[in-house]
KOLFI-56262 format. One line per 3 residues: number of its first residue (from 1); for each residue x, y, z of N, C-alpha, C, O. Coordinates in Angstrom, 1 decimal. Example, Ala and Ser with C-alpha at 12.3 -4.5 7.8 and 13.67 -1.06 7.14 Angstrom:
<rs>
1	13.2 -5.7 7.8 12.3 -4.5 7.8 13.2 -3.3 7.8 14.2 -3.3 8.5; 12.8 -2.2 7.1 13.7 -1.1 7.1 12.9 0.0 7.9 13.4 1.1 8.0 $
</rs>
This chain:
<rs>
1	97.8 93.3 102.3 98.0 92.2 101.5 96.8 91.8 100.7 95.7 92.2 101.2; 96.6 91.0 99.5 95.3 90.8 98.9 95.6 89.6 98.8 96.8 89.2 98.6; 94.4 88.7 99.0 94.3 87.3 98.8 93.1 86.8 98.0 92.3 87.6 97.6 $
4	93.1 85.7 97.9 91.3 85.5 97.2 90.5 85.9 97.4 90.1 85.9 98.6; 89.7 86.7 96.4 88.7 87.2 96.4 88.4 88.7 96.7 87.3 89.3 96.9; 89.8 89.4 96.7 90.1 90.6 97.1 89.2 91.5 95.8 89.3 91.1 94.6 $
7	88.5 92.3 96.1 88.2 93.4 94.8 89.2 94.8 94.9 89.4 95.4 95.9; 89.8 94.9 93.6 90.8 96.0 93.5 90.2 97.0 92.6 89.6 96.5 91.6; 90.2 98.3 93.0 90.3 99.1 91.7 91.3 99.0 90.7 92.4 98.6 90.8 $
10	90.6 99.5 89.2 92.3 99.2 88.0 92.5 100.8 88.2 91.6 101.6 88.1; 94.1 101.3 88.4 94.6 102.6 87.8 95.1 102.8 86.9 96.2 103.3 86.9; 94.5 102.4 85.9 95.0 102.3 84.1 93.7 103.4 83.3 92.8 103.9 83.9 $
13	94.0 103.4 82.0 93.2 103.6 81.1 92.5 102.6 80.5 91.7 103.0 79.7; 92.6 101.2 80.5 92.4 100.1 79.7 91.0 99.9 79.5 90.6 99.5 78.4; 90.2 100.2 80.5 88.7 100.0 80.1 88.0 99.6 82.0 86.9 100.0 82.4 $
16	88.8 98.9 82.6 88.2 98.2 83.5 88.3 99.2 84.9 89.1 100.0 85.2; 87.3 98.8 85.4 86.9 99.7 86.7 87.2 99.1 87.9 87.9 99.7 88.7; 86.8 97.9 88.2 87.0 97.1 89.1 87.7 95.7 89.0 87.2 95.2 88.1 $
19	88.5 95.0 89.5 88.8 93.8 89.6 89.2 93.0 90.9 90.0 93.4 91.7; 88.4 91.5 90.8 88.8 90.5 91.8 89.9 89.6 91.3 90.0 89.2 90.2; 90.7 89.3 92.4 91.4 88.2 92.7 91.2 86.8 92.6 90.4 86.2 93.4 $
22	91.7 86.4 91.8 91.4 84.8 91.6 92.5 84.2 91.5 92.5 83.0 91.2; 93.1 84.5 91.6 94.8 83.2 91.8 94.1 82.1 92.6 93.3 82.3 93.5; 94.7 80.8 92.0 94.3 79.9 93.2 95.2 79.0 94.3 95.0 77.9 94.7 $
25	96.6 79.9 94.6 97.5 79.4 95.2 97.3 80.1 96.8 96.9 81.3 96.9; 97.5 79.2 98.1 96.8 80.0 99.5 97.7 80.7 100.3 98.0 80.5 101.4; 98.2 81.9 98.9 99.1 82.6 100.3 98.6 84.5 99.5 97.8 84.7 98.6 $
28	99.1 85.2 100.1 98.6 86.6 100.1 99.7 87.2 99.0 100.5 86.4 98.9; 99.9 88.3 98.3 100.4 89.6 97.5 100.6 90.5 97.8 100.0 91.2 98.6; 101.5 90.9 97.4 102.2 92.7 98.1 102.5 93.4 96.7 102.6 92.7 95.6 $
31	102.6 94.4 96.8 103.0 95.7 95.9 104.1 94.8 94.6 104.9 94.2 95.2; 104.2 94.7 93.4 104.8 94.3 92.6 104.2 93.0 92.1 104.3 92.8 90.9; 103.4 92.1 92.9 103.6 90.8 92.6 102.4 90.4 91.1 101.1 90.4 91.1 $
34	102.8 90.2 90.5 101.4 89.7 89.5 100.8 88.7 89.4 101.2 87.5 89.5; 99.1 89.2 89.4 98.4 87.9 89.7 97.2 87.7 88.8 97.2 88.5 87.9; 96.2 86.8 89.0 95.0 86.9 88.0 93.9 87.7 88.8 94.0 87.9 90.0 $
37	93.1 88.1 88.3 92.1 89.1 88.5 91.2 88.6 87.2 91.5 88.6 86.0; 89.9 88.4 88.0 88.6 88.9 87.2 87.7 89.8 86.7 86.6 89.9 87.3; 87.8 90.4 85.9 87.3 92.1 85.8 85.7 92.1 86.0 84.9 91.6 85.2 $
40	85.5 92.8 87.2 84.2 93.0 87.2 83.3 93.8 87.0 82.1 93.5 87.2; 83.8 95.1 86.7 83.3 96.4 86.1 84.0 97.1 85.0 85.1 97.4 85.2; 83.6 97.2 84.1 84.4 97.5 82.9 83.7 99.2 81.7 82.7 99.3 81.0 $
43	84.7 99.9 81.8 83.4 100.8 80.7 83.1 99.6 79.0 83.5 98.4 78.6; 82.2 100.8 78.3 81.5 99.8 77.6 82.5 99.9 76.2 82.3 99.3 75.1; 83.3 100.5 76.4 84.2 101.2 74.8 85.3 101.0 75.3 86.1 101.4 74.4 $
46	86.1 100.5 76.6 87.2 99.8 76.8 87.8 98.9 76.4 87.0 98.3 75.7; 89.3 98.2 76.3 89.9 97.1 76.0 89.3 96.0 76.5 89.0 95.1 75.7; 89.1 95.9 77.7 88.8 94.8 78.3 87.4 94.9 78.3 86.8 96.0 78.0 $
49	86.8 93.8 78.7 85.3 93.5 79.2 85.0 93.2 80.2 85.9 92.6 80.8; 83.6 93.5 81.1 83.5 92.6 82.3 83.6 90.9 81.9 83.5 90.4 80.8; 83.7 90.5 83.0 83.9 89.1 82.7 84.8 88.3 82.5 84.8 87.1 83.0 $
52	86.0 88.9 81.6 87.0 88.9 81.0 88.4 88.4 82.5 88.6 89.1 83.5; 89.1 87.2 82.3 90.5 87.5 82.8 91.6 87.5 82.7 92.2 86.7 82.0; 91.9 88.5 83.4 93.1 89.4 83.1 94.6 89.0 84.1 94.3 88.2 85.1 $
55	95.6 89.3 84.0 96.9 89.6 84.7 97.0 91.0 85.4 96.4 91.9 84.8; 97.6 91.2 86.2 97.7 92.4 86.7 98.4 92.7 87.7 98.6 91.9 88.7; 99.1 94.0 87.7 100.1 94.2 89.1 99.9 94.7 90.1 99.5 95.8 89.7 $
58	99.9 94.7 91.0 99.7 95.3 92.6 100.0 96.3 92.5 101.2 96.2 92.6; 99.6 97.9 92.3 100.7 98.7 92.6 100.5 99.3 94.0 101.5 99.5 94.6; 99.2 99.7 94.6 98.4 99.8 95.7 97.9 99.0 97.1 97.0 98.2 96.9 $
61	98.3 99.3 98.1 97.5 98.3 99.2 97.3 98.7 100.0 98.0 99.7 100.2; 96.4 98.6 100.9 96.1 99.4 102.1 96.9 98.9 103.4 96.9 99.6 104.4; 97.7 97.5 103.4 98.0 96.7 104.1 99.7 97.8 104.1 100.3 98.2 103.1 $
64	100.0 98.2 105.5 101.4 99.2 105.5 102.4 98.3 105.0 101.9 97.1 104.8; 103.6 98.4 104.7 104.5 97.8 104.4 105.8 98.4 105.0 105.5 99.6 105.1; 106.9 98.3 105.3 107.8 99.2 105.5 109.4 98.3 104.7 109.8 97.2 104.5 $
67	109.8 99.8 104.5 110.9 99.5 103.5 112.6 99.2 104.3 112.8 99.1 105.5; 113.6 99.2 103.5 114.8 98.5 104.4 115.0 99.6 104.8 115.6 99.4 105.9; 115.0 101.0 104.5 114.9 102.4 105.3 114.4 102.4 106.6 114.9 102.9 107.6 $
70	113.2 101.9 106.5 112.6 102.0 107.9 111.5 102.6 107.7 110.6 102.5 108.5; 111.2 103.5 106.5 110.0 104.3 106.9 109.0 103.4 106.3 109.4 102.4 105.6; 107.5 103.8 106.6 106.1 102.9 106.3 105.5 103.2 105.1 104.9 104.3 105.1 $
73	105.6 102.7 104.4 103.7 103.2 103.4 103.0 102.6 103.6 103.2 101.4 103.9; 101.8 103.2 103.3 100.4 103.2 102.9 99.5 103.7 102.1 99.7 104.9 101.8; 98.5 103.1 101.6 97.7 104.1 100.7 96.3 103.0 101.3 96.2 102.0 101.8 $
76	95.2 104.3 100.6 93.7 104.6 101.0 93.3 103.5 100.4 92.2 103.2 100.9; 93.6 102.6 99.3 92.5 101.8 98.3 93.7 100.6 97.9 94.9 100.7 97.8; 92.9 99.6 97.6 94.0 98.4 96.4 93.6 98.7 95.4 92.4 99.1 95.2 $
79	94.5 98.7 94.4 94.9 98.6 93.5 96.0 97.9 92.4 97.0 97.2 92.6; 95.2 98.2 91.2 96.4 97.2 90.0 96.2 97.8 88.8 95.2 98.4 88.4; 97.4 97.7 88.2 97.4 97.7 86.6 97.5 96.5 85.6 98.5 95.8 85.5 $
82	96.6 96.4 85.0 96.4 95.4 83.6 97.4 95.0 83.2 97.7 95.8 82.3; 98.1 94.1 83.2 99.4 93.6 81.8 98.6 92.7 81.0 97.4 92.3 81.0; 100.1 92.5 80.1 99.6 91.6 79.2 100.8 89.9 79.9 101.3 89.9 81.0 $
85	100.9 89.1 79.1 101.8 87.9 79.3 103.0 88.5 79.5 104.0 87.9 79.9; 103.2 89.6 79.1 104.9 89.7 78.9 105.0 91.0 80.2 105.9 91.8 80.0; 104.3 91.1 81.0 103.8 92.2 81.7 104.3 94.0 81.5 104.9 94.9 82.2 $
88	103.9 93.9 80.4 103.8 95.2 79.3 102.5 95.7 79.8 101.7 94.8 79.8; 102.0 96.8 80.2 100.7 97.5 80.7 99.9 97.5 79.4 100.4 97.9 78.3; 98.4 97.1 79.3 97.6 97.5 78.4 97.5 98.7 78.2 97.6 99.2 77.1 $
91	97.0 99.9 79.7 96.6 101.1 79.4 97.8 101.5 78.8 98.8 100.9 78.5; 97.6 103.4 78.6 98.6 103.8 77.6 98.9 105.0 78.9 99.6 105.9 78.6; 98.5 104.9 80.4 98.6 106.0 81.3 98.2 105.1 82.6 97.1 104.5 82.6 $
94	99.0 105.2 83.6 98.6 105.0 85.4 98.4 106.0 85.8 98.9 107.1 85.5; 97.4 105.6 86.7 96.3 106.8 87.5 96.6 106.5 88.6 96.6 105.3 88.9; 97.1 107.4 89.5 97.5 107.0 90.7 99.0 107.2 91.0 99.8 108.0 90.5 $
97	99.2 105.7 92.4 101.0 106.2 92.6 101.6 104.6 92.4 100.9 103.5 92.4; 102.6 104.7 92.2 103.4 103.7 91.7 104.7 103.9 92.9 105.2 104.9 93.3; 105.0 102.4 93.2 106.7 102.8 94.4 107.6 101.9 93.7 107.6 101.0 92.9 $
100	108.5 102.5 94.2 110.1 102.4 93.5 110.2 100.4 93.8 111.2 99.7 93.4; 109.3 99.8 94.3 109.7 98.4 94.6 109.3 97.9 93.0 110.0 97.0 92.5; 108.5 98.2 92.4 108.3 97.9 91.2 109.6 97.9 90.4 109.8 97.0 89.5 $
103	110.4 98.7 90.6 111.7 98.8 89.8 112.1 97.4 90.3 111.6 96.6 89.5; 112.7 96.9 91.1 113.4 95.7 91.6 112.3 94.8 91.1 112.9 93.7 91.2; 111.4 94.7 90.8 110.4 93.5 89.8 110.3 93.5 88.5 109.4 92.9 87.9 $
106	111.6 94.6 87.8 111.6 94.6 86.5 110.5 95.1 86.0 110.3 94.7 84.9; 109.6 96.0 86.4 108.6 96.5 86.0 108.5 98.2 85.2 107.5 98.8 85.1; 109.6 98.4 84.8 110.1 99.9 84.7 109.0 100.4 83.8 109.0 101.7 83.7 $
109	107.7 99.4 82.8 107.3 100.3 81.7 106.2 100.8 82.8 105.9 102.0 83.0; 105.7 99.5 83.6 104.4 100.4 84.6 105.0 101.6 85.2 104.1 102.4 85.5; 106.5 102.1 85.5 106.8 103.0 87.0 106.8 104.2 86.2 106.5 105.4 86.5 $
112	107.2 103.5 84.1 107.8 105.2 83.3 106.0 105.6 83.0 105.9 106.7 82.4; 104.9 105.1 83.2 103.8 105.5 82.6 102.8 106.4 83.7 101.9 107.3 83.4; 103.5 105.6 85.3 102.9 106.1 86.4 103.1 107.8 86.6 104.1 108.5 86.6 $
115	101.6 108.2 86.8 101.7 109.6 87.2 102.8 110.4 88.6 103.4 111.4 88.6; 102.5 109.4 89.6 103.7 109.3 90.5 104.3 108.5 91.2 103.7 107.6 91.7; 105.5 108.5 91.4 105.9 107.5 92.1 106.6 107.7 93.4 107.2 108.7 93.6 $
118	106.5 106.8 94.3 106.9 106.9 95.7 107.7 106.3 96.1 107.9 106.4 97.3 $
</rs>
């Protein structure tokens, strides 16, 4: 789960490398949910800037989850992808994996861009 102050990697192309969590509401995030993030590492010819804040979606957590199936996931790192207000992805490619729970959050442009999904 990510809560304040969490630092995520971005798996986009947008520019940013790193980003923290800054919502300021006191409960935790799971896979789909969009939140604010502050970008803290950014390349220098990217969309975004350090400094800069951004929206973004959970696609990654290290926190297991298990589905109405029964079986578990997990993955190695947090992660997110950049939107915009209308949560349309900035990058033009996801790096990484994307899970089918994004479908059920209306998220279909992040799941059709993701390299894989789970």
């Amino acid at each position: 789960m990510i809560q304040n102050g969490t630092v995520l990697q971005v798996s986009d192309n947008s520019g940013a490398k790193t980003a923290q969590c800054i919502n300021q509401s006191g409960r935790s995030w799971g896979i789909g949910d969009i939140i604010t993030v502050a970008i803290k590492a950014a390349a220098v010819r990217g969309k975004v800037a350090a400094g800069s804040v951004q929206k973004a979606v959970i696609v990654e957590t290290r926190k297991e989850f298990q589905r109405r199936d029964g079986s578990v996931v997990k993955f190695h790192q947090n992660s997110c992808v950049l939107v915009n207000a209308k949560a349309q992805p900035l990058g033009t490619r996801v790096l990484g994996f994307a899970t089918h729970e994004l479908r059920a959050r209306q998220l279909m442009k992040v799941l059709s861009l993701a390299t894989r999904v789970i």
